[in-house]
C-alpha positions in Angstrom: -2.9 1.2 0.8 0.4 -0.5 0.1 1.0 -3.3 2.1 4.6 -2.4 3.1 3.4 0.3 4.6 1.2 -1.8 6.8 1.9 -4.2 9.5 -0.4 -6.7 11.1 -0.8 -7.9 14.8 -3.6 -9.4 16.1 -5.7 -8.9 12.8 -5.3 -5.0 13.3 -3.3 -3.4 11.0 -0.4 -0.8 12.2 0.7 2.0 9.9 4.4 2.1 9.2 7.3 4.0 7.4 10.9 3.3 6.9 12.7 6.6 7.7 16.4 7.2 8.8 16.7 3.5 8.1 14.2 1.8 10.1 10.6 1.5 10.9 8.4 4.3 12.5 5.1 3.1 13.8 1.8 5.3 14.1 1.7 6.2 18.1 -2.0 6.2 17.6 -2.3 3.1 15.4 -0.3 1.3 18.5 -2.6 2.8 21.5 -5.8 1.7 19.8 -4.6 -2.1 19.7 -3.2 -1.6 23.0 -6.4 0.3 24.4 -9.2 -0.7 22.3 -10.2 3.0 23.1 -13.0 4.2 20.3 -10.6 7.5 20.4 -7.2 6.6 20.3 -6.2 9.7 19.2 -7.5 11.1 21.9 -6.2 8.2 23.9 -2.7 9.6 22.6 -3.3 13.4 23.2 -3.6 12.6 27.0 -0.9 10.0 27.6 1.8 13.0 25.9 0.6 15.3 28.5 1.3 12.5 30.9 4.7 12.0 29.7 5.1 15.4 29.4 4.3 16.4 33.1 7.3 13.4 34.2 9.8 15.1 32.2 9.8 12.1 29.6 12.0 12.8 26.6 9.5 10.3 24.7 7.1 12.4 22.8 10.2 14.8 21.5 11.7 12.2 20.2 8.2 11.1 18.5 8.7 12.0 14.9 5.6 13.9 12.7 5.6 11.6 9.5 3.0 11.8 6.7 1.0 8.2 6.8 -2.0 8.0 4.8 -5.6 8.2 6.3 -8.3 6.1 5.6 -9.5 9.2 3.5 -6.4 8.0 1.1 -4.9 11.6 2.1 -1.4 12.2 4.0 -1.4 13.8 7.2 1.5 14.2 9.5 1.4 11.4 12.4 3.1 11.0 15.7 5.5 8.1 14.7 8.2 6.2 16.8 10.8 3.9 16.6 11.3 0.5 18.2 13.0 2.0 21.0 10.9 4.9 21.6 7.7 2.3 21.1 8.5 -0.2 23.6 8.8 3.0 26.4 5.1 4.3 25.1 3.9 1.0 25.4 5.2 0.6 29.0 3.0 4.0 29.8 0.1 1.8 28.6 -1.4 -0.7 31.4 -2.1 -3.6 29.1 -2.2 -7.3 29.2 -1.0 -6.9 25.7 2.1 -4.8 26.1 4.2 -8.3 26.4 3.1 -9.8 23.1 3.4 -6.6 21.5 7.0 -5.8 22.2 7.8 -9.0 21.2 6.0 -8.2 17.5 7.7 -5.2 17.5 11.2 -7.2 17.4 10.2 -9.1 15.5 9.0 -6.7 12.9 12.3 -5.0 13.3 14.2 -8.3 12.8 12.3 -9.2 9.7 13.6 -5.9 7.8 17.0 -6.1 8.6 16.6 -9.5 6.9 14.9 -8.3 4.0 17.8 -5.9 3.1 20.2 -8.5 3.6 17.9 -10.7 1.3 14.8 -8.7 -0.6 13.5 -12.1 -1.9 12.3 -12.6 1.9 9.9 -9.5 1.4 8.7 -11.4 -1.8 8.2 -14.6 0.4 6.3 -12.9 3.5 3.8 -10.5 0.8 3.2 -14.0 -1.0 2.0 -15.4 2.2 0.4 -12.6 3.4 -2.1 -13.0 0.4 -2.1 -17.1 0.5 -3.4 -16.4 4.1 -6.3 -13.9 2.6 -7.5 -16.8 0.7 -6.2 -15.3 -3.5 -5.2 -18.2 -5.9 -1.4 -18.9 -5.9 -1.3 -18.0 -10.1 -3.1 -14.8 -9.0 -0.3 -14.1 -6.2 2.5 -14.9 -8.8 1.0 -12.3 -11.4 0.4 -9.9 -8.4 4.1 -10.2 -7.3 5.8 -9.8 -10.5 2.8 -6.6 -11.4 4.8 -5.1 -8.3 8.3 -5.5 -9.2 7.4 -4.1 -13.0 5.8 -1.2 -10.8 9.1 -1.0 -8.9 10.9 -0.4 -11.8 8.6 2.2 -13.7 8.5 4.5 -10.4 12.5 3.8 -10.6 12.6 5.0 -13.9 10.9 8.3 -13.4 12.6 9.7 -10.3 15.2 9.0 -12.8 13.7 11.3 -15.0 12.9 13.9 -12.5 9.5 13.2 -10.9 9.1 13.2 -7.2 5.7 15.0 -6.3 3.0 11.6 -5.1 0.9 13.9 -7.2 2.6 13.6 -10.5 3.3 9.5 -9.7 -0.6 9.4 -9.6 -1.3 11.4 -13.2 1.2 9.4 -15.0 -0.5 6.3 -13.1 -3.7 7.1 -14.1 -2.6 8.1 -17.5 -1.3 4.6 -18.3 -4.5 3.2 -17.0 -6.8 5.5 -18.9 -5.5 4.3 -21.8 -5.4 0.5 -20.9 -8.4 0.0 -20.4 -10.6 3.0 -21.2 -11.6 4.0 -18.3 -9.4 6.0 -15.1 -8.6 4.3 -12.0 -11.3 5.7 -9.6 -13.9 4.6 -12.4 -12.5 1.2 -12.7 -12.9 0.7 -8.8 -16.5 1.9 -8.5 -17.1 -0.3 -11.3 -15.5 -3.3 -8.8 -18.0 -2.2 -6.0 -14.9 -0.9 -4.1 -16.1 2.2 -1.9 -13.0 3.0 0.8 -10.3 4.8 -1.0 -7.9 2.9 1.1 -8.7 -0.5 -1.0 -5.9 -1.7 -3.2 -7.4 -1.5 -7.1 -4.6 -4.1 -8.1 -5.8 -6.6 -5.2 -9.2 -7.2 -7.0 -8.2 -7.4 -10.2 -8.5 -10.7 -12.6 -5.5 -12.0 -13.8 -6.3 -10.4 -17.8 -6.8 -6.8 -15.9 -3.3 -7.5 -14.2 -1.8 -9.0 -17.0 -2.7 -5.5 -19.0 -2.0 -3.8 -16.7 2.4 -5.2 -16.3 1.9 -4.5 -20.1 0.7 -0.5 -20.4 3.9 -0.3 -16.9 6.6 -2.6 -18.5 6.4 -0.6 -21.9 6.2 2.6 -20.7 9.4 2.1 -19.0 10.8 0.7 -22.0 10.3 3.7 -23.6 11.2 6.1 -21.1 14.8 4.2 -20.7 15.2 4.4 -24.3 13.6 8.5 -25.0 14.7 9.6 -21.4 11.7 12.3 -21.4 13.1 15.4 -19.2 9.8 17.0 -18.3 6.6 16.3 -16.8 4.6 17.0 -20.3 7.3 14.7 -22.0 6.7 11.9 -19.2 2.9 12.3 -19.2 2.6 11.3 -23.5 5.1 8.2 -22.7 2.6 6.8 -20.7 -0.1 7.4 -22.6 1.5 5.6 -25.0 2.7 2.9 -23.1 -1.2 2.3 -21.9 -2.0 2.9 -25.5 0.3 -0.5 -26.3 -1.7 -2.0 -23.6 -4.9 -0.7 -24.5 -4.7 -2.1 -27.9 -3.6 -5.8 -27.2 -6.9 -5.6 -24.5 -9.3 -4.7 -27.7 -8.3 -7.5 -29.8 -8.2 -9.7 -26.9 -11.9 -8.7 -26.5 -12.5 -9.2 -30.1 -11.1 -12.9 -29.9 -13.0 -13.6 -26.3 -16.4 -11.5 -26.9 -16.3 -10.2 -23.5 -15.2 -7.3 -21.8 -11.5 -7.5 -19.8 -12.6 -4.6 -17.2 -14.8 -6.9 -14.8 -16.3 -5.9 -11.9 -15.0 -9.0 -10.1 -13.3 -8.3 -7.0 -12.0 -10.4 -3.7 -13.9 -8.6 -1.5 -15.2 -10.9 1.2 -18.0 -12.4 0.5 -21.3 -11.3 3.1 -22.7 -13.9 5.0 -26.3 -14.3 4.5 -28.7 -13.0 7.2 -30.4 -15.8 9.4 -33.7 -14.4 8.8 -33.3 -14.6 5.5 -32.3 -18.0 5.0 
């Protein structure tokens, strides 16, 4: 899941959007910090009929926004603003309600800042992984893979794609052809079995360096073609990967090893007592 569509308090992570030019949290994301109920949803479901019964304007001004599960899949969520947050959270008897509205500003402050300056987003996703433990030449690789990401999703809503569904094809289309092998193969091949973990955040530095290379070119050469159909956008990328997947054979050829690795940052399992 991308990380800007995550936020983090207390170690539990809080799924966002930025619509009508600020943040919408997950209602139900929020309760289950707030409630450490095992059904927050549920949690939720009971607390609008509360709110409801008062005459609360609260839940109609809850917006349904599509957030992605942990299935990977979009479904439409109960979402609020800041404002509309901090009066659900005073519904909810919690010793945590304090430090959480405080977050919440904070959060709120933090974007208005990274408008004003978008290196500050930079900064805070750069310390988000320092604080997960990755290398600092792995971080500076994975920072510049996203801004030459940035610019090849720019490039084709330029060139008329929209659907997530087409982003994904021409994504996996670039990758195919980078490094032989499509994206859900290369992350069983890293161990990685939720669909909600990050392919790019365990890669080595070689799988993103090839990776910049199959994105940057195809961009390249969509600027310069400007392909005006799906079927026109779909060969570009396969030959943008292609550019990629060549430079990772001979690379091979000179290292005699494979660039697609299993290696991964999951964390590492502690061994069991009885064992040791």
């Amino acid at each position: 899941m991308d990380h800007n569509k995550l936020a983090v308090f207390e170690s539990k992570y809080i799924r966002r959007i930025w619509h009508n030019d600020e943040w919408y949290f997950s209602v139900v994301d929020v309760c289950g910090v707030l409630t450490g109920s095992p059904d927050a949803g549920a949690y939720w479901r009971k607390l609008k009929q509360r709110l409801n019964l008062e005459g609360s304007e609260v839940v109609t001004n809850c917006h349904g926004l599509k957030l992605e599960a942990s299935d990977g899949k979009k479904y439409r969520t109960d979402c609020a603003n800041t404002k509309i947050m901090f009066r659900i959270i005073q519904s909810i008897p919690s010793p945590k309600a304090e430090p959480f509205k405080q977050w919440l500003a904070q959060v709120g402050y933090e974007r208005i800042q990274e408008i004003e300056n978008p290196e500050l987003a930079q900064d805070r996703m750069k310390q988000l992984y320092e604080q997960k433990g990755y290398p600092k030449d792995w971080i500076d690789k994975r920072l510049r893979g996203i801004a030459i990401r940035q610019n090849l999703t720019d490039e084709w809503k330029e060139r008329g794609i929209t659907a997530e569904r087409d982003f994904s094809i021409l994504t996996a289309e670039i990758a195919k052809a980078t490094f032989g092998i499509t994206p859900s193969e290369h992350k069983e091949l890293k161990g990685l079995a939720r669909k909600n973990e990050n392919l790019r955040d365990h890669m080595t530095d070689l799988e993103l360096i090839f990776t910049m290379l199959g994105e940057k070119v195809t961009t390249e050469i969509s600027q310069t073609e400007k392909p005006d159909t799906f079927v026109k956008n779909k060969k570009v990328a396969k030959r943008g990967g292609n550019v990629a997947g060549t430079a990772r054979r001979e690379t091979e050829k000179e290292l005699g090893r494979s660039i697609v690795s299993k290696q991964n940052y999951l964390p590492k399992e502690l061994p069991d007592d009885k064992n040791e």
